[in-house]
Structure formats: C-alpha cells, structure tokens
C-alpha positions in Angstrom: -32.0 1.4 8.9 -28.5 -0.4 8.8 -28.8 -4.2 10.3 -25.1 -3.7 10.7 -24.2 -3.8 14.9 -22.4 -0.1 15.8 -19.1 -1.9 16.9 -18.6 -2.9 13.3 -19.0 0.6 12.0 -16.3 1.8 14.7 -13.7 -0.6 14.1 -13.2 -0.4 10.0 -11.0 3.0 9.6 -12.2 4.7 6.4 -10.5 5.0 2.8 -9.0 8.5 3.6 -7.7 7.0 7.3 -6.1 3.8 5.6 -4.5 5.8 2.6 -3.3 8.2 5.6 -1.1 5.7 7.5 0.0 4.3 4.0 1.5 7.8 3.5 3.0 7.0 6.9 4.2 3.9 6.3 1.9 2.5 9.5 -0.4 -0.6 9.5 -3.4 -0.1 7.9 -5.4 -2.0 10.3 -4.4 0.0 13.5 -1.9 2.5 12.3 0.6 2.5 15.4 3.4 0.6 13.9 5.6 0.8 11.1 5.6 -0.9 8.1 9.3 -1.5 6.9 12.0 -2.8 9.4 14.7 -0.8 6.9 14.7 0.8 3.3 14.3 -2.4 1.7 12.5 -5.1 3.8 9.2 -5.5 5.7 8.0 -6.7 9.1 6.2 -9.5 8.9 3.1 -9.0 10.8 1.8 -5.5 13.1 3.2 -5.6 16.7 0.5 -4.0 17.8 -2.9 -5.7 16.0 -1.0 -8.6 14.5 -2.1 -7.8 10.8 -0.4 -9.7 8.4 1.6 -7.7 5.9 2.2 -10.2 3.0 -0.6 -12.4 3.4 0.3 -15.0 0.3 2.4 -15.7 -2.4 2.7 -13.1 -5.0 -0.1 -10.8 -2.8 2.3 -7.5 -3.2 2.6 -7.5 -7.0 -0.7 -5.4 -6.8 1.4 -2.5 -5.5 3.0 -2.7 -9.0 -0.2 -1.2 -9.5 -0.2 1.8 -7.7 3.6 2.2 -8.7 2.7 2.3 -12.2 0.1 4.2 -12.5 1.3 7.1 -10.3 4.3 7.4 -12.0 2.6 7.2 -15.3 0.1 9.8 -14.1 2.9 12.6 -12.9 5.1 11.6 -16.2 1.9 12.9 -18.3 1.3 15.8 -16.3 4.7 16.6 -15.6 4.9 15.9 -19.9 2.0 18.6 -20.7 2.9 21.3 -18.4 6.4 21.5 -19.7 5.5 20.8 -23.6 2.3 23.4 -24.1 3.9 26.3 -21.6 7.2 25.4 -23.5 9.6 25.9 -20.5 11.8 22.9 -21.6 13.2 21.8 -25.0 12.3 18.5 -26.3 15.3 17.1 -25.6 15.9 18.6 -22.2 12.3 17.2 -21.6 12.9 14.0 -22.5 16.5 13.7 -20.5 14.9 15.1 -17.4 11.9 12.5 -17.8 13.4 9.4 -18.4 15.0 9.9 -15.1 12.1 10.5 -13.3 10.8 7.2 -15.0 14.2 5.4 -13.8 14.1 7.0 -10.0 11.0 7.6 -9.1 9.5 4.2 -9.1 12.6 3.0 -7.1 12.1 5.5 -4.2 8.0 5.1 -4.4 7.9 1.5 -4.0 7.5 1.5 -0.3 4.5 3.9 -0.7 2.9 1.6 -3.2 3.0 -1.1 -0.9 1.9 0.4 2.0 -1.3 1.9 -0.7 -1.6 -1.3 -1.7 -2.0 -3.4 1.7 -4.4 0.0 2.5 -6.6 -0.7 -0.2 -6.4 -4.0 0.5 -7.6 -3.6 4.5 -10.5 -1.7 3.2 -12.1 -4.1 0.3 -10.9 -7.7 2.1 -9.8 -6.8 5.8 -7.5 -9.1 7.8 -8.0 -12.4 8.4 -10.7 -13.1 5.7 -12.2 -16.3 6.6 -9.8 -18.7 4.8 -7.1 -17.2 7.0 -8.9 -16.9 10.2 -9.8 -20.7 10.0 -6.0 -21.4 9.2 -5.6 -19.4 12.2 -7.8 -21.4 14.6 -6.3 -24.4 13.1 -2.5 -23.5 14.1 -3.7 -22.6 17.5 -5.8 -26.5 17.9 -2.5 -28.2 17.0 0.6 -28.5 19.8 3.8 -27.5 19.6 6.2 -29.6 18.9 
C-alpha cells in the first residue's frame, strides 16, 4: 500500500495533463491562466495559483531543449519521407528545409517553454523547499 496521504495524489496533475496546458500555453500547475502576456514576453507568476514561471537565472534555457530536439526530430522525418518516396529534388529539399530550420524554431519557442516549465512542474513542482523557505522569509520581514 502507498504511505502517500490521498490529497497528495489529487493535487499533482499528471504528465499528459501538464504537456496539455503546455500545448495551451496555461500554467502547468493549475492550468487556468495564460502563460505569455504577448508574442514575445511572459507573465511573471500564475494569477490564479501564484506559480512562478521563471523561477532563477538561466532556468528557461532548458526549453532550448525541447526546441532543439523537436525541430531536429521533424527535420529528419520530414528529411526521409521526401528523400526515399523521392517527391522533392535534392535541391528543392534542401531550400525548403533550411527554412523550416530558420522558422520553425522561431514560432515554436513559446511551446518549448511552456514544455519545459511542464516538465519542470512534474519532476520538481513549485516552490521546492529552497523557494518555499525564501518565501516564508519575505513574508517574516516588513515592508518598508
């Protein structure tokens, strides 16, 4: 038998749910609100949970990850479909490619993130302890 208590079960969305609101563009954590303010910039934290988005320095270079190798993954495929059923010439293939190599990272970036801050929720969830201690210690101290 699990020692873990039912409420913690419940409240952890699974893998599939948390790459689901990343295809959204939603927080992973609760999935109600959105991820970018425009095409180019991020909220800070979730209106709704409070999750923080970019939790440290450097944190969404892993989405550089997912960038890469999805757009390395449909280059091959996209490569061997076309070169073994011979639908394109080499050139043609290679024209129509490095494009797809230039764009599509561009316009899949916000995807990545949100993957990335998905993946993230599931295998270190907001706050890990360092940051819920740096939380309690913001609330102990006034305001100035």
């Amino acid at each position: 038998m699990d020692s873990q208590p039912l409420a913690d079960k419940t409240d952890k969305p699974t893998l599939a749910t948390l790459f689901a609101r990343a295809l959204r563009l939603r927080c992973p954590a609760c999935g109600q609100t959105k991820l970018f303010r425009n095409r180019l910039s991020m909220y800070d934290r979730c209106e709704a949970c409070g999750r923080k988005f970019d939790r440290a320095p450097g944190y969404l270079l892993g989405s550089i990850y997912f960038n890469y190798g999805i757009t390395a993954l449909l280059v091959i495929v996209f490569f061997f479909s076309m070169f073994l059923s011979q639908a394109m010439s080499g050139k043609a293939l290679l024209i129509v490619l490095s494009l797809f190599i230039l764009l599509f990272p561009i316009w899949f970036f916000r995807y990545a993130r949100a993957m990335w801050i998905a993946f993230d929720e599931k295998f270190d969830p907001w706050p890990n302890e360092q940051e819920a201690r740096e939380m309690a210690k913001n609330k102990q101290r006034p305001e100035a």
